[in-house]
C-alpha positions as CSV (number, residue, x, y, z in Angstrom):
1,X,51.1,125.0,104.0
2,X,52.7,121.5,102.1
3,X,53.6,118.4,103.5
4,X,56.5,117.2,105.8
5,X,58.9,115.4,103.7
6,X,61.7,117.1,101.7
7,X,60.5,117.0,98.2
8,X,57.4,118.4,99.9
9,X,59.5,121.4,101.3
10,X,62.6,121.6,100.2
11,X,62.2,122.9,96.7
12,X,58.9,124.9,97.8
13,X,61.5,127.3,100.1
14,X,64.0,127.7,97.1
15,X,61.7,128.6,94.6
16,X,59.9,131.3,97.1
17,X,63.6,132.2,97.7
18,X,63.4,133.2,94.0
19,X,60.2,134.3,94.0
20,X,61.2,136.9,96.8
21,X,64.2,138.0,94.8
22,X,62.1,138.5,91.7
23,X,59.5,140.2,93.5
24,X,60.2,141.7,97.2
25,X,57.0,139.5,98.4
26,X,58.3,136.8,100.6
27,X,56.4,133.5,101.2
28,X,56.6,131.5,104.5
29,X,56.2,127.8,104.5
30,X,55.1,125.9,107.4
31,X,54.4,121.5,107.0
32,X,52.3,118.7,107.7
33,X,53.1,115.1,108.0
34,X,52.1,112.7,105.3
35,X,49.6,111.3,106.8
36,X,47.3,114.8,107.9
37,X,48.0,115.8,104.1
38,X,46.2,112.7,103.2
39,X,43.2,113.5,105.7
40,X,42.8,117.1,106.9
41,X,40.4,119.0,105.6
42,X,41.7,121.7,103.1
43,X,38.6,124.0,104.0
44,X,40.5,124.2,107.6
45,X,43.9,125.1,106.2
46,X,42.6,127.8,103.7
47,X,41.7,129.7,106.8
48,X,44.6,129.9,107.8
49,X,47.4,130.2,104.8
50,X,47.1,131.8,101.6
51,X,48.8,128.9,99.1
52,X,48.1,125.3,100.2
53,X,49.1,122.2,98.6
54,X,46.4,119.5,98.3
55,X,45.6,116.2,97.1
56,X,43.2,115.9,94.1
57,X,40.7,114.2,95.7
58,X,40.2,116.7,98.1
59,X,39.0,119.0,95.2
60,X,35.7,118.1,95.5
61,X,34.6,119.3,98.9
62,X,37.3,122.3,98.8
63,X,35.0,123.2,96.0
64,X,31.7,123.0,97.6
65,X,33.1,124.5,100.8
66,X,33.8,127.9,98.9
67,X,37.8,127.4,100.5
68,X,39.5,127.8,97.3
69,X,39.7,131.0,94.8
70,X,39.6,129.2,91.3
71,X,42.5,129.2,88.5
72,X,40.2,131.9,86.2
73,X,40.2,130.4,82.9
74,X,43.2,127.4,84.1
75,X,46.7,127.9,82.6
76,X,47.4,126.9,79.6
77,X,51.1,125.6,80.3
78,X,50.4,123.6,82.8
79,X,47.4,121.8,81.1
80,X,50.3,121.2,77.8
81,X,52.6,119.8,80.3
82,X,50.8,117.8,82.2
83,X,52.3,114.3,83.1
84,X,49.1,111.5,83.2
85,X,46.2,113.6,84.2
86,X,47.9,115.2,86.8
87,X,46.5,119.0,85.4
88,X,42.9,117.3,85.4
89,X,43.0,115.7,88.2
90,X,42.5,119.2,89.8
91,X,39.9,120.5,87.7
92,X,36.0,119.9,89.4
93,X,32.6,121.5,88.2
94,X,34.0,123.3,85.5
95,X,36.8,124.8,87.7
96,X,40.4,124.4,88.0
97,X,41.1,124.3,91.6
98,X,44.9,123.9,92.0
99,X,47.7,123.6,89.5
100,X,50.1,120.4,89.7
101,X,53.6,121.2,90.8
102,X,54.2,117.5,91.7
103,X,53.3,114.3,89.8
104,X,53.4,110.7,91.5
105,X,51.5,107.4,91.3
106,X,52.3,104.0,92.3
107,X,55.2,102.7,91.1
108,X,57.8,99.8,91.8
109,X,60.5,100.6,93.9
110,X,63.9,98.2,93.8
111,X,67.4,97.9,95.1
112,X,69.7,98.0,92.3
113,X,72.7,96.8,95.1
114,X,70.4,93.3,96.3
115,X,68.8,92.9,92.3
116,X,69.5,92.8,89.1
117,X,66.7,94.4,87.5
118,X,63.2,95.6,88.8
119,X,60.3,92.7,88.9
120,X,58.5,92.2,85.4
121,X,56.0,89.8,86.8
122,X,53.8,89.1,89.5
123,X,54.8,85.6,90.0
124,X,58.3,87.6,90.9
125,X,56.7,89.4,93.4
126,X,55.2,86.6,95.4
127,X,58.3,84.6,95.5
128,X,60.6,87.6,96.8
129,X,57.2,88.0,99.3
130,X,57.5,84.6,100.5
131,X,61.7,85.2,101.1
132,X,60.4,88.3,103.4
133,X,61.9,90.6,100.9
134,X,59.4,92.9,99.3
135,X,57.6,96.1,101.3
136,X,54.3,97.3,101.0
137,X,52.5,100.2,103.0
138,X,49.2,99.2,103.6
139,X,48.4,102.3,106.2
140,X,45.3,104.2,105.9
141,X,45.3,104.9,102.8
142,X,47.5,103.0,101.1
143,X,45.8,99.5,101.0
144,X,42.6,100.9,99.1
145,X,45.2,102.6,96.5
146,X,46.9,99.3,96.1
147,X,43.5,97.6,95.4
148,X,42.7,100.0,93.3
149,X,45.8,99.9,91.1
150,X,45.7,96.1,91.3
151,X,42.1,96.7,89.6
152,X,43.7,98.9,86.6
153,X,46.8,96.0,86.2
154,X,44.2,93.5,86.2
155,X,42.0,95.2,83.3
156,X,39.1,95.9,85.8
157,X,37.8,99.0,85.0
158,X,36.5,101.3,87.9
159,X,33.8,103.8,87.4
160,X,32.1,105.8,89.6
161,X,28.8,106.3,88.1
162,X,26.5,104.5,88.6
163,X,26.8,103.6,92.1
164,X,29.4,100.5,92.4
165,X,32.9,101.8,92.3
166,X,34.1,97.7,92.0
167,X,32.6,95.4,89.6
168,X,32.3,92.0,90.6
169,X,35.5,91.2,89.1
170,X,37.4,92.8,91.3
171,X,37.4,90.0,93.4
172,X,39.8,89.0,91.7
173,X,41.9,91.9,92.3
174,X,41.2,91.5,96.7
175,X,42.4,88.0,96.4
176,X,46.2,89.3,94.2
177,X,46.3,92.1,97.5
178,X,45.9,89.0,100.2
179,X,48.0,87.2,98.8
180,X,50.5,90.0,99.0
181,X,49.4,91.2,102.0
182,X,50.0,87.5,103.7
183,X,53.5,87.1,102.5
184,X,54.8,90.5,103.4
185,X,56.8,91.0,106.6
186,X,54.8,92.3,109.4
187,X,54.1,96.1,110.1
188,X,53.0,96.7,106.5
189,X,49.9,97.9,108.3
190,X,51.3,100.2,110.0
191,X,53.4,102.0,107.4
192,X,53.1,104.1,105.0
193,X,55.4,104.9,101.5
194,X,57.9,106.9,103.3
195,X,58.4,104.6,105.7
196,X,59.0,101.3,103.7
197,X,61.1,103.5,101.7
198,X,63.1,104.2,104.7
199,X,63.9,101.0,105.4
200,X,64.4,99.9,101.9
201,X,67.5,102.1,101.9
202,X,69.1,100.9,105.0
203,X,72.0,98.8,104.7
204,X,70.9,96.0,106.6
205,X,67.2,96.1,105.5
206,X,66.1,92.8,103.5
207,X,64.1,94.1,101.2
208,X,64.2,94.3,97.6
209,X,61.3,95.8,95.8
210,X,58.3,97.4,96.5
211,X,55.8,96.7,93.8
212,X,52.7,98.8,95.3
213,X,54.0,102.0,96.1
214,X,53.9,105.9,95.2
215,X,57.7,106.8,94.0
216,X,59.8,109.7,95.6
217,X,62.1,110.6,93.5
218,X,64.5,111.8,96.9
219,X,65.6,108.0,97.1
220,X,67.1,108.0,93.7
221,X,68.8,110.7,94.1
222,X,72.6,110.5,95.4
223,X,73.8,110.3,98.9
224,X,69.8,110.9,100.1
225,X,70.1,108.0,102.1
226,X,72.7,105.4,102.8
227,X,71.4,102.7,100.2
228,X,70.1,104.6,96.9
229,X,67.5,102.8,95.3
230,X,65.9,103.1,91.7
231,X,61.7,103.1,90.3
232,X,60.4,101.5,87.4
233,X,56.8,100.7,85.6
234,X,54.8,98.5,87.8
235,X,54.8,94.8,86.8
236,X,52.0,94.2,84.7
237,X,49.6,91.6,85.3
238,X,47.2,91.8,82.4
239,X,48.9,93.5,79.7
240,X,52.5,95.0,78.4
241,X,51.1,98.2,79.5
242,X,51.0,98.9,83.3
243,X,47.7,100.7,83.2
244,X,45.3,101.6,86.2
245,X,48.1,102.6,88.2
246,X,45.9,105.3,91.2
247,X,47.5,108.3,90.7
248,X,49.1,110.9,93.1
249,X,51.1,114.1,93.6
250,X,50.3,117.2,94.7
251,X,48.6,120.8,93.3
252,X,49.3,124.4,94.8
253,X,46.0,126.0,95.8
254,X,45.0,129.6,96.6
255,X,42.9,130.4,99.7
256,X,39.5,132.4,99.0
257,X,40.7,134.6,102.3
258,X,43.8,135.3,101.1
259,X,44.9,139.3,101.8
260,X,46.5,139.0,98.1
261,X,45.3,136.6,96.1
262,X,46.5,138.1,92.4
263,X,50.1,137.7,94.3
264,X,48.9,134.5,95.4
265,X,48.2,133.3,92.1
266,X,51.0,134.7,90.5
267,X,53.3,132.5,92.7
268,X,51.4,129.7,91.7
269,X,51.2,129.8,88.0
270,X,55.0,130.6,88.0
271,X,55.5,127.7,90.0
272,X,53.8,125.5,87.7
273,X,55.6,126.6,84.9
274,X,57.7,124.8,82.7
275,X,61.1,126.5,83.3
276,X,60.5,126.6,87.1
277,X,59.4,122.8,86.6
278,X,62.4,121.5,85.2
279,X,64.5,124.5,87.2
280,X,64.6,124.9,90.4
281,X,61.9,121.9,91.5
282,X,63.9,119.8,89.7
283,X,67.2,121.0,91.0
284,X,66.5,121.2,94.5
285,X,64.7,118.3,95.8
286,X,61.5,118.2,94.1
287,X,59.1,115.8,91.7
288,X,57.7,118.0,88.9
289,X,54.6,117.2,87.4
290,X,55.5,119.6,83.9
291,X,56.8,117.2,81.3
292,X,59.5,119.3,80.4
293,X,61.3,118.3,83.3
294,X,60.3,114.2,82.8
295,X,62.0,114.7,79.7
296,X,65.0,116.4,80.8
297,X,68.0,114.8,80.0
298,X,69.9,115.7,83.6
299,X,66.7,115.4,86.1
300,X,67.0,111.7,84.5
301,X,70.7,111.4,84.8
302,X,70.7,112.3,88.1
303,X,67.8,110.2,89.5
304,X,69.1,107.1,88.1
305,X,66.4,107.2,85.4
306,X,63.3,107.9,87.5
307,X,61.2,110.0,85.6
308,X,61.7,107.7,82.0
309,X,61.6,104.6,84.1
310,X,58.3,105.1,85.5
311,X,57.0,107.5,82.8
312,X,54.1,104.8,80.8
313,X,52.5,104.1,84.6
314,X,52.1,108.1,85.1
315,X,50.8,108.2,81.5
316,X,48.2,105.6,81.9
317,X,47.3,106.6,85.7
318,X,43.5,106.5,87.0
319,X,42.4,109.2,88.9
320,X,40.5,108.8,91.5
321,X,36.7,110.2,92.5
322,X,37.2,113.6,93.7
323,X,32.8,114.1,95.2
324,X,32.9,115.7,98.6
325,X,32.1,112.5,100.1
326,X,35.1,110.7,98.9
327,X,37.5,111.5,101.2
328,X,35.6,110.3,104.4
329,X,34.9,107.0,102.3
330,X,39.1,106.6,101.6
331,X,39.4,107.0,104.6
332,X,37.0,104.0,106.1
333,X,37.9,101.8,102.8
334,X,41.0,101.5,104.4
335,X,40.1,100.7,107.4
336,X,37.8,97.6,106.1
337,X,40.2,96.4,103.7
338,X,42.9,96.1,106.9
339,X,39.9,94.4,109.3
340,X,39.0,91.9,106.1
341,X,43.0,91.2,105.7
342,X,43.0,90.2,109.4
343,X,40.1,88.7,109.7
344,X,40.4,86.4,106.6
345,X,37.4,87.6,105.3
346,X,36.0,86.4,101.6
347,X,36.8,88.7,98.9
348,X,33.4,88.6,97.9
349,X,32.0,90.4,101.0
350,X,34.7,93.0,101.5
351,X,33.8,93.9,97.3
352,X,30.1,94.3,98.7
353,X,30.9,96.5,102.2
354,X,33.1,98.7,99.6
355,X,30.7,99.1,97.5
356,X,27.8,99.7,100.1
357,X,30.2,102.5,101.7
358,X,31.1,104.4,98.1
359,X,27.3,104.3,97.4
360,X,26.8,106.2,100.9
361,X,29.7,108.7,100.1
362,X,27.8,109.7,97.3
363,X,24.7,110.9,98.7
């Protein structure tokens, strides 16, 4: 099971086409859309498939469910090639739970054909904001990952222990993501990255940049869509460095009720690989998360730059709390940083109701 987009798909049914041709075992993929990746429970889908690709915050309560057949003793390529703490990111109670086969994290997105170069500065932003030009997917659960990396440009450090996930500086921070949130064109609640993407590369769209929002490498790539557009660093705020960025992408998990799970792991560490990486993920649609293929001279080439361009935010990524009780929090953060954007509430509250609700997920 992966998720319904094509560098979700795509290169996951040419490298099992290899796999099969290498091996006799065949491998079936069925999808998901974006949005049930980002919420169903992984414990469900293990009962069904034998290889699933998860989020890393869903690590946690896979975990504790008993869903997932651990990588015995991790893999040691993967780890070397990590991009950001993509291989981490899937690691949990001593464990590694999944392997990264696809590394992402918000970036800025920008039309190369309506700009000359990607926004360096958030005063850029707001202006293009106030002009109706810039995107930003604020659905479920987008608007808490856009907080969160405004946090990390702003130098606001988040940490999950003790109890209070924001500091009381990241008031701050809410106040930079309604003042976005204001300015941009309406909708944004309703959208999420794919979407704004979308209409980013439609000829008549307006919009210029999306500061806030996790890169796909399919819209650099030629011909993927009628306006091609390019990814950079996020614009700092804080520093030279964009750091804080919330970080993304996907792993490949086995299922503990899988009828072969040494096959099933196989598939996965080769997948993870380096060679396969920079090979056939690269070539056919995908977003590796091995170094080797960020460095690759032609993966670059032929995304207009992608990987290079957006290479210090992966680097300097947060990752998110991964406790079993942190999806179900995501999930509601969300939906109180939407009601507080509506309902013009004071930063200083919606900090508080954050806080009160991460301090819950933890019990």
């Amino acid at each position: 099971m992966t998720w319904d987009h094509a560098r979700g798909f795509e290169p996951l049914v040419a490298a099992s086409r290899e796999w099969a041709r290498k091996t006799g075992v065949a491998i079936t993929w069925e999808r998901r859309s974006l949005q049930d990746f980002e919420t169903h429970p992984v414990e469900d889908l293990a009962q069904a498939y034998d290889l699933v690709v998860i989020d890393h915050p869903h690590v946690g309560i896979a975990a504790q469910s008993g869903a997932l057949l651990p990588f015995d003793g991790g893999d040691a390529d993967a780890a070397a090639g990590s991009v950001g703490g993509s291989y981490e990111s899937y690691a949990w109670d001593g464990w590694q739970w999944a392997l990264p086969i696809d590394a992402a994290a918000q970036v800025q997105a920008w039309v190369p054909e309506r700009i000359a170069a990607p926004l360096r500065d958030w005063d850029s932003v707001l202006r293009h904001a106030e002009a109706g030009q810039i995107g930003l997917p604020l659905r479920a659960p987008h608007s808490l990952m856009s907080l969160m990396t405004l946090c990390g440009l702003m130098g606001i450090a988040l940490r999950p222990e003790p109890r209070v996930l924001f500091p009381q500086a990241a008031v701050r921070a809410v106040e930079h993501l309604y003042a976005l949130a204001e300015r941009v064109a309406p909708g944004a609640d309703q959208s999420d990255p794919i979407a704004v993407l979308e209409d980013m590369a439609h000829p008549d769209s307006p919009l210029v940049a999306a500061p806030l929002i996790y890169g796909y490498v399919s819209y650099a790539e030629a011909d993927f869509r009628p306006v091609r557009l390019a990814f950079a660093d996020l614009a700092p705020i804080a520093g030279a460095v964009p750091t804080g960025s919330v970080l993304g992408g996907t792993g490949i998990a086995v299922s503990r009720l899988s009828a072969d799970p040494a096959g099933a792991m196989a598939f996965a560490r080769w997948l993870a690989s380096g060679p396969v990486q920079a090979g056939i993920i690269a070539t056919c649609g995908g977003q590796p998360a091995h170094a080797r293929a960020w460095d690759d001279g032609w993966a670059n080439a032929a995304t207009r730059d992608f990987y290079r361009a957006t290479r210090a935010t992966l680097d300097h990524a947060w990752i998110r709390p991964r406790h079993p009780g942190y999806m179900p929090f995501q999930d509601e953060a969300s939906g109180l940083i939407m009601a507080a954007i509506a309902g013009k509430q004071p930063a200083e509250s919606l900090v508080r109701a954050l806080n009160h609700r991460f301090a819950q997920s933890l019990r």
